[in-house]
N, C-alpha and C positions, 0 to 999 in steps of 0.2 A: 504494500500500500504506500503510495507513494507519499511526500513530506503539505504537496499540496493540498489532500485533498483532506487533511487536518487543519488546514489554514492560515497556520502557522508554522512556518519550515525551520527543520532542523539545521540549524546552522554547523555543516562538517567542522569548520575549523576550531570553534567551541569546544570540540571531543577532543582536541591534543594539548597535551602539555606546554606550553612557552620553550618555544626554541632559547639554548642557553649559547651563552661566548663561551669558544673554545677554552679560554682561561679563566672557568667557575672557579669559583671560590666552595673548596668542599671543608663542611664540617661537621666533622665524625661527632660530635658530641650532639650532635643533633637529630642526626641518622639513628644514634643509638634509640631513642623514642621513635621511631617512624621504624624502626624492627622488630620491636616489642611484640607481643603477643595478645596486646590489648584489643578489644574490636573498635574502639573507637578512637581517635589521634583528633586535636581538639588543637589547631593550631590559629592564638588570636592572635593581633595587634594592628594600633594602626596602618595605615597606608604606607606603603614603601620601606616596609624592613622586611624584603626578601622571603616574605612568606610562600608565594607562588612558586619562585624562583629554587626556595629549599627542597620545596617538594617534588618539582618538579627536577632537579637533579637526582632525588633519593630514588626517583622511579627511574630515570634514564640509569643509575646504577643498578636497577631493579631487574635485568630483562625476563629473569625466572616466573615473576611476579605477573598477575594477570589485572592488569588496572583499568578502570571504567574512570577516564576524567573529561570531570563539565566546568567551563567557565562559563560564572554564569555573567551576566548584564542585567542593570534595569529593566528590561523587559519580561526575564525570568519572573518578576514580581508577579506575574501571569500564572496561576499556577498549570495550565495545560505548554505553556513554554516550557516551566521546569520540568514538567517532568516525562514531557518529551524528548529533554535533549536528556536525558537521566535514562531512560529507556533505552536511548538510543545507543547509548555509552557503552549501558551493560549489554546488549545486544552483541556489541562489538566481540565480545570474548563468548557471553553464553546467547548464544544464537535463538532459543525457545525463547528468552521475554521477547522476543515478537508476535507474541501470544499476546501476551499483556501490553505490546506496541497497538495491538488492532482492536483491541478493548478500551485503551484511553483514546483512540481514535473514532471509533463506534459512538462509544458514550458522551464523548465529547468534555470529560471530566472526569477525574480521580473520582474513585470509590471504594466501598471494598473490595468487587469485584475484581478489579484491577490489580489493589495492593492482594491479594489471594492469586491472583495470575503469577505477579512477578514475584510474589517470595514461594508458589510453586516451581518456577522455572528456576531458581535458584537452588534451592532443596533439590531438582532433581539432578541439576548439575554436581553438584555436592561440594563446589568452591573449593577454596577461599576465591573471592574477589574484592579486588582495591576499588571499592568505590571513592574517588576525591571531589569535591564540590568545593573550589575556586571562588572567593568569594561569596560567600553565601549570604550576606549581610544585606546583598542586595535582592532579597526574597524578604517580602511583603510579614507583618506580626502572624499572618496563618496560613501563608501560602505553601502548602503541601508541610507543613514541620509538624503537624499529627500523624500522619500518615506516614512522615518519613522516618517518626520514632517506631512508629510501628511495624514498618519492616525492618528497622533495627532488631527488636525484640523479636520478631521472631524468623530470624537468620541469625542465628549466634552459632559463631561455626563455618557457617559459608558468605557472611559478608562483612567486609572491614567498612569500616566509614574513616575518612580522611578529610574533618572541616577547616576548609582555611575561611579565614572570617576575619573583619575588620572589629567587628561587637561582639560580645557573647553570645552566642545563636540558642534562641528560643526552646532548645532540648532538654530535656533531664538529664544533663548534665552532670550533675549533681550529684545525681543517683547513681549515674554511672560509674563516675569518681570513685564513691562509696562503696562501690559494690567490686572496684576493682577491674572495670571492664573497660576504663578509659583512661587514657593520659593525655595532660596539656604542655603546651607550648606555649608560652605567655610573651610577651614585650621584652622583661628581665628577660629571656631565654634567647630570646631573636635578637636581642642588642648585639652589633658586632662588636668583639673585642677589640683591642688594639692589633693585636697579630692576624686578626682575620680582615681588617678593615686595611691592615699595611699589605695585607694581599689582595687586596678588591683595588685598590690605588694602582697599585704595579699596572693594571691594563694601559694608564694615560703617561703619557709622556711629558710630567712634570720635574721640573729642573731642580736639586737640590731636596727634595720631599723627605727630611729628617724621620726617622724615628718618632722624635719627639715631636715632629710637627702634626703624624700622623695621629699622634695622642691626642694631641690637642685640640685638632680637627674631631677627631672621634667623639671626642670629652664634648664638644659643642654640640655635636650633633647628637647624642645618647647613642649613637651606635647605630643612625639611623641611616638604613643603607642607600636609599633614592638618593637624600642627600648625601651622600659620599658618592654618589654617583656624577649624582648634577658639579657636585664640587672639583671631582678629576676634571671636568667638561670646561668647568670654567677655569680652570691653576692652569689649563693645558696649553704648554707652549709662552706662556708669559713668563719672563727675562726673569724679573725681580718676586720672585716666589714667595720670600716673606713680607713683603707689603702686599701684597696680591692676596695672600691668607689673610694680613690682619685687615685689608679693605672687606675681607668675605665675614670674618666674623665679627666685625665692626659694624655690617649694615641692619638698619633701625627697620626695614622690610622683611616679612616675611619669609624666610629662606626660600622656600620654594617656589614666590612670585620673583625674587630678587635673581634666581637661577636660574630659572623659565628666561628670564627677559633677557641677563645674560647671553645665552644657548642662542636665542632666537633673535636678540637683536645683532647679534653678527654675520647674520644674512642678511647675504643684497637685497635691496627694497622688493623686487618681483617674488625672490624665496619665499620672502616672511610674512607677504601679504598671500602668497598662495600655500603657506602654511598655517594662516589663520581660518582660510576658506577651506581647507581637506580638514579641518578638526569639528564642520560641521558634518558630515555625513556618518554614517558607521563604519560603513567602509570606502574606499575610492579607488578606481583604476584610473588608464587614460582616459577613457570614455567619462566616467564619471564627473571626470577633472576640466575636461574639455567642456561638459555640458552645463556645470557649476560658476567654472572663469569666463565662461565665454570664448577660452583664447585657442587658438590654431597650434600654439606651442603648449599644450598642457604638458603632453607626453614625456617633453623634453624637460620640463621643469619637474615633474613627478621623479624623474631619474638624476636628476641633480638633488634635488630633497633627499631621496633615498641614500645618492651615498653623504649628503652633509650631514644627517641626523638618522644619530643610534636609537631615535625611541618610534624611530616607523616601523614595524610590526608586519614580516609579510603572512600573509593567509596561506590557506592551499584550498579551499574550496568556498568562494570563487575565488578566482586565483586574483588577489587584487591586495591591498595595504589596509593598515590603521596604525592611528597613534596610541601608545599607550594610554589607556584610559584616563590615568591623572592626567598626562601632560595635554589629551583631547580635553578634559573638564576644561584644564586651565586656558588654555588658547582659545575654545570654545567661549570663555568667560571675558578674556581681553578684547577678542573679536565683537560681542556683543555688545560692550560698554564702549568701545572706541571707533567701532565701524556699524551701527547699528541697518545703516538701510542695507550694506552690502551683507550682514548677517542675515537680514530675513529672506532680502531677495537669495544667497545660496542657502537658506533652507527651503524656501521655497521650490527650488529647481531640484534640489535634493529629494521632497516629495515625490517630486513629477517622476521622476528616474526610476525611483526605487516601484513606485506604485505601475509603471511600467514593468519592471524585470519581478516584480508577484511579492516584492516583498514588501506586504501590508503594512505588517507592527511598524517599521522602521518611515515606513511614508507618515504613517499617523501623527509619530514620534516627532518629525520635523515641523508637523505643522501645529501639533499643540506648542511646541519649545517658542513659535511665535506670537501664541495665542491666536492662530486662525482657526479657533475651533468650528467656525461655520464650515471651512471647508474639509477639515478631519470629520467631521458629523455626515459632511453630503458622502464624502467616498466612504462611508460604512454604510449610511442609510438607504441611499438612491440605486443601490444594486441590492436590495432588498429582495422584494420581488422575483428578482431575475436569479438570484440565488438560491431561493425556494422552488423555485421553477425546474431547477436543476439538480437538488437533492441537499443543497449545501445548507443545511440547515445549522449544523453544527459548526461548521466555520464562519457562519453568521455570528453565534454567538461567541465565538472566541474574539472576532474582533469586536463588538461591541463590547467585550472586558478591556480591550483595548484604551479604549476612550477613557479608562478610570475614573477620576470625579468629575468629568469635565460636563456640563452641563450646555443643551443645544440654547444658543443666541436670541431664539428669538420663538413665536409661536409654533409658528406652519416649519418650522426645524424639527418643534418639541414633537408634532405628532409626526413626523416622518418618524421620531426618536421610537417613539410608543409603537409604531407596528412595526417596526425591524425586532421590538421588542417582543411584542405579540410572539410574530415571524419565527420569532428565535425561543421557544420557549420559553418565555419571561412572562408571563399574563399577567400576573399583578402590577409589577412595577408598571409595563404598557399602561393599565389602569390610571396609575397615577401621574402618570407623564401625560396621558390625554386631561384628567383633569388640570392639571399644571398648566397648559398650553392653554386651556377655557380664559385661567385666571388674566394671563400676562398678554393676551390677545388684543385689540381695539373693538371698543362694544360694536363699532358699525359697518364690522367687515361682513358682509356678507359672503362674499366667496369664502372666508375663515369659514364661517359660521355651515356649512354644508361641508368643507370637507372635514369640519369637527365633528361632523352627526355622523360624516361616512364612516371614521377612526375609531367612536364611539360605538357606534352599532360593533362593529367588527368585536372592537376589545371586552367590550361588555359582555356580548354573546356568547364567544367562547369561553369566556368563563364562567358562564351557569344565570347570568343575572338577567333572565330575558325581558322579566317585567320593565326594569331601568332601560335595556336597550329597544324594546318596542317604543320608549318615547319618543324618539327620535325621527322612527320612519315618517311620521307624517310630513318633515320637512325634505326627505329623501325624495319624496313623492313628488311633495310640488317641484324638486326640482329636476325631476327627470329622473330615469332608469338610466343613463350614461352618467355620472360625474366628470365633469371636464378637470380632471390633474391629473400632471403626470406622477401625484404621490400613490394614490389608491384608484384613478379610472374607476373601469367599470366592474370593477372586480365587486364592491359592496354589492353588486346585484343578487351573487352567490350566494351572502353573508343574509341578505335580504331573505333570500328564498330556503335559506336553514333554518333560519330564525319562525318564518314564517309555519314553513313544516311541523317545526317543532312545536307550536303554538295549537297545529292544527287550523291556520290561516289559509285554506288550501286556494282559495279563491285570488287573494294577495301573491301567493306561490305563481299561482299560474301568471299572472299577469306581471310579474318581473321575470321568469325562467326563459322568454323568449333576447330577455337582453344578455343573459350568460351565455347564448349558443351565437352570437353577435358576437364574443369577444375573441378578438383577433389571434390572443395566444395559444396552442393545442391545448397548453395544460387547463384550458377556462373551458375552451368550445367541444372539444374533443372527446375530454376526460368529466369535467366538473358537473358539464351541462346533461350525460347522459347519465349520469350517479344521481342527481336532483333529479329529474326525471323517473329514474327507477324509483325512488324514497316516493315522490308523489304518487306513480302511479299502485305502488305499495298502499300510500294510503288511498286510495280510491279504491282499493280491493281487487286489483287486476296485476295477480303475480308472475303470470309465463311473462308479458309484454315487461315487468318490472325486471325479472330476471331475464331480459335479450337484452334491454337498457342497458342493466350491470355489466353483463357482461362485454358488451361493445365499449362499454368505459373502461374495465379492467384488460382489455384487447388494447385500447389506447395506451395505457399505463406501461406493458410492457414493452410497446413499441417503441414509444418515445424514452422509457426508462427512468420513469418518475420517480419511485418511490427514493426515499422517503416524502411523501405532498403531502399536503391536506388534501388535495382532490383525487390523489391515490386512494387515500383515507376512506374518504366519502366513498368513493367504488366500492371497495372493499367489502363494508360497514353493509352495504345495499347490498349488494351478492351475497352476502352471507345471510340476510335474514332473508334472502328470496327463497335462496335455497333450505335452508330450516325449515319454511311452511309449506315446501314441492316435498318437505322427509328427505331429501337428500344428503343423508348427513355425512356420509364419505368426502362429498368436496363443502361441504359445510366445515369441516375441522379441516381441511386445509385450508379453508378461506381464514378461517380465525387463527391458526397458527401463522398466517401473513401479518394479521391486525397484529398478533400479540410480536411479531419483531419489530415491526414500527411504532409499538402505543408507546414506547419513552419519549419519542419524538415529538409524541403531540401531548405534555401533559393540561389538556384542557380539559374542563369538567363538562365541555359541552357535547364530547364527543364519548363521555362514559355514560351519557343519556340515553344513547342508543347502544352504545356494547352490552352495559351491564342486564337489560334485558334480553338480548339477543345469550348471551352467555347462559342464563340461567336456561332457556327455554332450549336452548343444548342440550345444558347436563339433563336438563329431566328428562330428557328425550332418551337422552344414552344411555345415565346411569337411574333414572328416576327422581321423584320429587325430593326425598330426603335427603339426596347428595346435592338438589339441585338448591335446598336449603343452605347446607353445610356449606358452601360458595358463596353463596350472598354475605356469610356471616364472616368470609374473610376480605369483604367491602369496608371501605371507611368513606364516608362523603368529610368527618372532622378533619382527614387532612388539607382540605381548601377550607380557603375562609368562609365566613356566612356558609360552609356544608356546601359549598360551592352553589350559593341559589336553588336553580329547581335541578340540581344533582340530587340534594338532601331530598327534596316530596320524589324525583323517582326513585330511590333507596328504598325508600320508605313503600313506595308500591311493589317492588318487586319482592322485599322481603316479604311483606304483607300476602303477595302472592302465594309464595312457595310456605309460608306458614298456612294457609288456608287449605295449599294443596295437599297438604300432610297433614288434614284435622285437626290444628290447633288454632283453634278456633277465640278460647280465650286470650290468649298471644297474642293474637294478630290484633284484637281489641283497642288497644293503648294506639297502635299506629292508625289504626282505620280512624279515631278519634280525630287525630292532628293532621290528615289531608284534608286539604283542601278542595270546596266544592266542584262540581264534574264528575263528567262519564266516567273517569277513569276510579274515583271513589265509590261511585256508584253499583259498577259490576264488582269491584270487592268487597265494598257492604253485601251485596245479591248471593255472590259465593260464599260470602260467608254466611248467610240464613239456608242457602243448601246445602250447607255441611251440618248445619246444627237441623237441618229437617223443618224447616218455617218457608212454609210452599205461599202463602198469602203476602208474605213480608218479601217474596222475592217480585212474586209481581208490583206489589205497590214501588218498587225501586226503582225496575225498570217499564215502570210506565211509557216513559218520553222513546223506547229504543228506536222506535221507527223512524226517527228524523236522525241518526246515527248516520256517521262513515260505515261503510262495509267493513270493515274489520271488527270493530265495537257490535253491532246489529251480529254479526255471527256468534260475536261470544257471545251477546245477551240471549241467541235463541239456543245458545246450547245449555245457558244455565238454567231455562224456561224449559227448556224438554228433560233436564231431569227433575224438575222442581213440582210439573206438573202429573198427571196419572190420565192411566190409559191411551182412551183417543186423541186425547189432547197433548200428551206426551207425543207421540206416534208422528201426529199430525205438525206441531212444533220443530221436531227431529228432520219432519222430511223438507218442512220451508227451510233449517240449516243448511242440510244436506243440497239444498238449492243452490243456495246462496254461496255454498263453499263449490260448488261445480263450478259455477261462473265465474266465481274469485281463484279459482285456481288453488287455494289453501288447503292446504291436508292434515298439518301439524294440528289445528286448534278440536280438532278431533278428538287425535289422539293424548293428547297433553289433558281433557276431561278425565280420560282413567274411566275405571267399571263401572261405575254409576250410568253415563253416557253409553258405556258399551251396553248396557243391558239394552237399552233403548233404538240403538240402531242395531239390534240384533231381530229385530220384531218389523223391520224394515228392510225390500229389496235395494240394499246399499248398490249393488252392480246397476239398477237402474237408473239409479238415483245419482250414483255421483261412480263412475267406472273406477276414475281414478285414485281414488279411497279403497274401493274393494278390492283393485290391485293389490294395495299394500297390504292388507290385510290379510290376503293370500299369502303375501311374502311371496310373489310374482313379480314386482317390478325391482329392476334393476339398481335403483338408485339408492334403496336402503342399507347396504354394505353387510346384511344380515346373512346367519348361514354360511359362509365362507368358509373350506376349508381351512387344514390348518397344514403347511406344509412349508417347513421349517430348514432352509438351506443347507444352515452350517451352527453348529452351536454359537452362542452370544459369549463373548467375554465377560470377566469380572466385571469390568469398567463401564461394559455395557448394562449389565445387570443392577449396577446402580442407577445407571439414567433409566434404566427399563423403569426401576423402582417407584421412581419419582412422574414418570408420565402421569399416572390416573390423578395426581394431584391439580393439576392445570396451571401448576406453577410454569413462568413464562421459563426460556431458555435460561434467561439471567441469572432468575432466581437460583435455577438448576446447577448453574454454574456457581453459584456463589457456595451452595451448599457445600459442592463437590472441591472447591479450589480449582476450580477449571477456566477457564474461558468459556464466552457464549459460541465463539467458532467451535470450539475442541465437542462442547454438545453438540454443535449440527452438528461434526463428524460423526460422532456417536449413533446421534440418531439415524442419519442418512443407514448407517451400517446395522444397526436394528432395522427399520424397513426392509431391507434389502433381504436381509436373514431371516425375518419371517415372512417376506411375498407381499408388505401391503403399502400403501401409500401416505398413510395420514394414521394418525396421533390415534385417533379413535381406533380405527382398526389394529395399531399398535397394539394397545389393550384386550380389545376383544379378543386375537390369537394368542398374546398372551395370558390370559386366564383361562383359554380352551387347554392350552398345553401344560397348564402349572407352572408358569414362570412367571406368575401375579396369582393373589387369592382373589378366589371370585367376589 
């Protein structure tokens, strides 16, 4: 998988150690701690006493040794930066955390899943591995440091950690200490001696350099190696040595602004000012150089830079330059204060560049450093759209970590902000970014003011709050079914016609559905428009022409190769409950083992409206009502706010369902209480008086059914034909049994149970409705029923654990989390279970294995 399609690329030259001068300064007193048998090496101190540098020799004397190192940068503060390039590290030596590479790639976020990936991939390597983390100080108070104690903890044995840090790093530390599992290297430790500092000096070629002078130098500097760096830099080649030292330790400036300037102002004017301008980007070639000066001789000045100054840095992937980080702060900082237009304009042109050759973070980065955050805002937000289009849903949201605190400029910014937010799995925050945008808006923009009701509906929606978001359409309305922006177009139409559906608005439905098969992109007109389509003609009661819908949409989907979408989504969601009520339940549980590898993607409460019933009306199907109960009960609506809106009242119905279904009748009481009025309360109050045998109480409920959608009128005449007796039972059963001929529905038959069965047992079902007394022969093809059992090859242990875990409906993730696996290593799994038992889907998984005794029945 490659670096882009995480969003955020791994930067090669990050994984190697600092190229050292031939004549390092080696000290064995230091090595002795970095040999040790500790797992953890704890090396602090300010900037520039050689801490990179120590370490990065102990390892070039290390070849035996197998090292994972990450330098890290500001941008690491990311935590899918860190702990990409930390994957990537270790990858280099133990090849399997590329398991756990396509896990924090998948998820788009550390979790356990992950941290269980990579300290399995390491256990099974069996180590030891040098993890070194360079700089870590520049990772954010929580950025991956839970998670990275916790692979500490449990890799003991097979993983060293090696922190080089400017601050104390955020770890137990402490504990470690305590426990014997850690040693430090502190500032006292890193100070160079006199002996070690009179051999760091030997590199320069300074005139007379006493002994003692080198003492005294040292004595100034604490031992502090940068500056005994910067100081050879500057003594070098000047005549009178000891006035030369006492001008260096006589000056009232900061040493290392007084050295910088030193260093740099002894280049020729063209050098120094194209050394101020290569200390904006991250990195710089000729191209780079040439595109930033403007000048036709970049190249030539890049190579003369290169051999004037020892702190140019070359890369090896991309093969280009940098300055050492301080001395880039530093120049970066003079540059800004003393040449400020020429500073913005080359970060400016530094954006262009970078955001050109893919590399996001670092464009972002140049244009927040000038405060353009309108335009760091536009290039995250304005490919919004077109990145969901595309599947990149997750590297939407890395870069919108990107932006950090920075907050969009102005209104019609905020709401692009809130649906990249939406877009990206963010629902709440989106929320509150549309209301923010309401506040800071002008009362009398109108154009605001509709594409606020468009962002609005959208964000509201999908997160469960339909009543708040039906305010809105009536100004949608007057303004047309197109919205003229290029932020949201015509797309609210979609949004429109979910909304509506959901509502049971079918009339509203239909009279926007014709502007989403208008919209020009496939993923709107192709995919979106024939899933809406299926959902409504669903609820009109007409399921074959629903399920040819779906499936012409889920035909677009693979074509174009949507998924992960929302209008992938939406297919999906519609095929599967088309196929549930045809009893098709073999590509019924493939369809939902599709939803369940995409539902992280979309965590909206709008779209668990419609799974969470399609789900239960599954399992009872499969496993029966009792398991179809036991499911509900591992739902939570309290993990969204407000119960996620009207998530909480469907919760509340479907338990209430599958409680009634199962005769508990008192139970379900408390919840039938707290729905609110509607058909949909109405038929569970009804089921519930024909479970408790109250035949008078079921009619007076469903009085009103005849003015019902077709789906509702079926169920009400099937709870009426068991409620009633004799003729009228008989005669109730067969206007059903009508109504489900023409509706195409099969399921809501059999999901009644024996009550029902008695009733259509006293009736010619074959005349009545063919397609029902098919199934009921166990004649037609679709029910996966009866199948032999014919079993290729025995299943492995590993297999027989994922077997284990099937009938649970736990997703792959879960599967994997249990197992320490990866969500990839279960589909291999499973792919090779199918295979070995002959079937295709999950359900049938089970079914042969509890015919064979590899599951209890």
């Amino acid at each position: 998988m490659t670096a882009a399609i995480a969003g955020i690329p791994v930067t090669p030259s990050k994984l190697e150690p600092p190229t050292l001068p031939d004549d390092e300064v080696i000290r064995p007193r230091l090595d002795a701690a970095l040999d040790s048998d500790r797992q953890v090496v704890i090396v602090t101190a300010p900037a520039g006493y050689g801490k990179s540098a120590l370490v990065a020799g102990w390892v070039a004397r290390s070849p035996q040794r197998r090292i994972a190192w990450v330098s890290l940068d500001p941008l690491d503060s990311n935590p899918m930066s860190f702990w990409r390039h930390v994957v990537a590290a270790i990858a280099r030596v133990v090849p399997a955390a590329q398991e756990a590479e396509a896990i924090l790639v998948e998820r788009g976020t550390a979790g356990p899943e992950f941290i269980a990936a990579l300290a399995h991939s390491l256990w099974e390597d069996g180590g030891p591995v040098v993890l070194v983390l360079d700089d870590l100080h520049h990772l954010g108070p929580a950025t991956g440091r839970d998670d990275l104690s916790t692979i500490i903890e449990r890799c003991r044995g097979t993983l060293r950690l090696v922190i080089i840090s400017r601050t104390d790093p955020a770890l137990p530390t402490q504990r470690w200490l305590a426990e014997g599992r850690a040693v430090e290297l502190r500032l006292g430790d890193l100070a160079f001696r006199t002996d070690e500092a009179a051999a760091l000096m030997r590199r320069f070629e300074v005139a007379e350099l006493r002994h003692a002078d080198v003492e005294r130098l040292n004595d100034h500097l604490e031992g502090w190696a940068v500056g005994l760096l910067l100081s050879g830099l500057t003594l070098e080649g000047r005549p009178e040595m000891a006035s030369s030292l006492d001008d260096l330790l006589r000056s009232d400036r900061h040493l290392t602004d007084y050295l910088v300037g030193e260093v740099f102002d002894r280049l020729p004017d063209d050098l120094r000012t194209f050394a101020f301008e290569m200390s904006v980007p991250a990195y710089f070639d000729a191209d780079i150089a040439g595109r930033i000066t403007g000048r036709d001789d970049a190249g030539a000045l890049l190579d003369r830079l290169i051999r004037s100054n020892p702190f140019v840095i070359a890369t090896s992937s991309p093969p280009a330059y940098r300055f050492h980080h301080l001395i880039r702060s530093l120049l970066s900082a003079n540059y800004r204060w003393n040449h400020h237009a020429g500073y913005e304009r080359a970060h400016r042109e530094a954006a262009a560049v970078m955001y050109e050759r893919g590399h996001i973070a670092e464009a972002i980065a140049s244009l927040l450093a000038i405060g353009a955050t309108d335009e760091a805002f536009d290039m995250v937000t304005v490919p919004a759209l077109r990145m969901t289009d595309r599947g990149r849903v997750r590297e939407l949201l890395q870069w919108l970590e990107l932006l950090g605190d920075a907050h969009p400029p102005d209104a019609l910014r905020a709401l692009d902000y809130s649906l990249a937010l939406m877009l990206a799995g963010r629902p709440y925050d989106a929320i509150r970014w549309v209301d923010r945008a309401e506040q800071i808006a002008p009362s009398d923009d109108e154009e605001f003011a509709l594409i606020h009701a468009t962002t609005k509906v959208t964000t509201l929606g999908v997160n469960g709050f339909l009543d708040r978001a039906i305010e809105c359409l009536p100004l949608l309305e007057a303004g047309g079914d197109v919205i003229d922006s290029t932020r949201l177009d015509s797309r609210v139409s979609g949004q429109v016609v979910r909304l509506s559906l959901e509502l049971n608005d079918l009339s509203r439905a239909e009279r926007w559905l014709p502007a989403v098969a208008r919209h020009p992109d496939p993923p709107i007109s192709e995919v979106l428009y024939p899933a809406l389509r299926s959902w409504l003609l669903l609820k009109r009661g007409n399921v074959p022409d629903a399920l040819e819908a779906a499936l012409s949409a889920y035909s677009s989907v693979e074509r174009i190769g949507l998924r992960p979408h929302v209008a992938a989504y939406d297919a999906l969601l519609s095929k599967a409950l088309a196929e549930v009520l045809r009893l098709d339940l073999a590509a019924t549980a493939t369809t939902i083992e599709l939803i369940d590898e995409d539902v992280d993607a979309f965590p909206y409460p709008f779209y668990f409206l419609r799974f969470w019933p399609l789900r239960m009306v599954e399992q009872a199907l499969v496993d029966g009502w009792p398991a179809a109960l036991e499911l509900t009960a591992t739902w939570d609506p309290d993990e969204f706010p407000e119960r996620g809106g009207a998530l909480g009242v469907r919760y509340d119905e479907v338990r209430a369902r599958a409680m009634l279904s199962c005769g508990l009748v008192d139970d379900a009481g408390p919840i039938l209480d707290r729905l609110p009025a509607g058909n949909s309360r109405s038929l569970l109050i009804a089921r519930g008086h024909v479970v408790a045998g109250r035949p008078d109480a079921v009619e007076n409920e469903l009085a009103a059914h005849q003015t019902w959608e077709i789906p509702e009128r079926l169920e009400a005449l099937l709870l009426l034909a068991q409620a009633r007796l004799g003729q009228d039972a008989t005669s109730t059963m067969a206007a059903a049994l009508e109504l489900g001929r023409k509706s195409g529905a099969l399921a809501p038959f059999v999901l009644e149970g024996r009550r029902a069965q008695r009733v259509l047992d006293d009736l010619p079902v074959a005349d009545l409705f063919a397609d029902l007394a098919s199934w009921q022969r166990g004649t037609a093809p679709v029910t996966g029923r009866g199948r032999s059992v014919d079993i290729v090859e025995p299943l492995t242990q590993k297999e027989l654990e994922v077997l284990s875990r099937l009938p649970s409906h736990a997703t792959y993730r879960a599967i994997g989390a249990q197992l320490y696996v990866s969500v990839n290593t279960v589909k291999t799994y499973v792919s090779s279970i199918y295979r070995k038992l002959g079937v295709s889907s999950r359900a049938e998984a089970v079914e042969v294995a509890r015919k064979c005794g590899l599951l209890e029945p």
